[in-house]
C-alpha angles and dihedrals in degrees: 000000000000130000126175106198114198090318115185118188131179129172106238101293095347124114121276117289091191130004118186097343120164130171133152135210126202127224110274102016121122113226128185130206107221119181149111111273119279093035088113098262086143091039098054091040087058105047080063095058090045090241079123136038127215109237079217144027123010144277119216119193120181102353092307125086112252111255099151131351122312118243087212098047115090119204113189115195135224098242091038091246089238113162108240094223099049134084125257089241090045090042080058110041084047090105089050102049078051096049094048090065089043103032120205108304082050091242113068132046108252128235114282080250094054090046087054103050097054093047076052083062102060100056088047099060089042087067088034094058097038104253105102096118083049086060090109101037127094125244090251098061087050136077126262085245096050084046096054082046085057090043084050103046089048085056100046095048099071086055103238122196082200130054119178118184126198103210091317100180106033088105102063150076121272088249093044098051091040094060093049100044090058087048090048087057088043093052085048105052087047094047104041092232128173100217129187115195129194121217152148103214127076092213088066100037089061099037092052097034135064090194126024127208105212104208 
């Protein structure tokens, strides 16, 4: 599934982040990234999503080497990355408005079906993840646990067979994270996800990989 290949990365003149660095990941296995900040967890997490580029080596994702972000790889962000101005139900249909001028393969529209399956979708994991009577409210008028539910139903829409997290429950309260972490494990196991999960606790980083990357 994924397969980092000699892989060197620097930020402009700074020293290497990471210098002939290669790992895999097969389809279906949990990872989590463990590690003090400013080891290159993010960075990593976004040379998989194609958001950055090695200088050197290469990144393979899903059988085909990464040369621009992967329709079928999810990236859910730390702050939840909701637009203020926007409705829960249109923060979460936002992958799939995109979608719908790229199509799945991120190149072509697709079909008016597809389009409408996936918009299908959103609706669907708004119900899933609990926060179906919140559809018409803004993210400011809602809890931190309600807007990573958002974050996550925008992800899963688009039916990703990869989900990466960036430090996904550091905000919230220890019920709160609790309970989403459970329903993350649950998502997984149905959908047969590889997920890669940023953090900065041990407890979570056991609890949510199989296996752990110390960085």
């Amino acid at each position: 599934m994924i397969d980092l290949r000699s892989v060197s990365f620097r930020y402009l003149d700074g020293p290497a982040v990471f210098e002939g660095f290669s790992w895999q990941v097969r389809a279906g296995e949990a990872w989590t990234l463990l590690g003090p900040s400013g080891c290159g967890k993010t960075t990593l997490l976004y040379l998989l999503a194609g958001l950055y580029h090695p200088a050197a080596g290469e990144v393979w994702v899903g059988g085909e080497r990464l040369e621009r972000p992967r329709p079928r790889s999810g990236l859910i962000l730390q702050d939840f990355g909701l637009l203020p101005w926007a409705t829960v139900r249109q923060n979460a249909g936002l992958g799939v408005q995109v979608r719908g001028f790229y199509g799945p393969d991120g190149r072509h529209a697709p079909r008016d079906e597809a389009a409408s399956a996936l918009r299908t979708q959103v609706d669907y994991w708004l119900e899933r993840l609990g926060i179906a009577e919140l559809a018409e409210s803004y993210p400011g008028q809602i809890s931190g646990g309600q807007r990573q539910r958002t974050a996550i139903a925008r992800t899963l829409a688009l039916q990703p067979d990869l989900l990466m997290m960036d430090e996904p429950f550091a905000a919230l309260d220890a019920p709160t994270r609790e309970a989403l972490q459970a329903q993350v494990l649950q998502l997984r196991a149905e959908r047969g996800l590889t997920l890669v999960t940023v953090t900065h606790a041990i407890e979570e980083a056991a609890l949510l990989g199989e296996k752990v990357l110390v960085l």
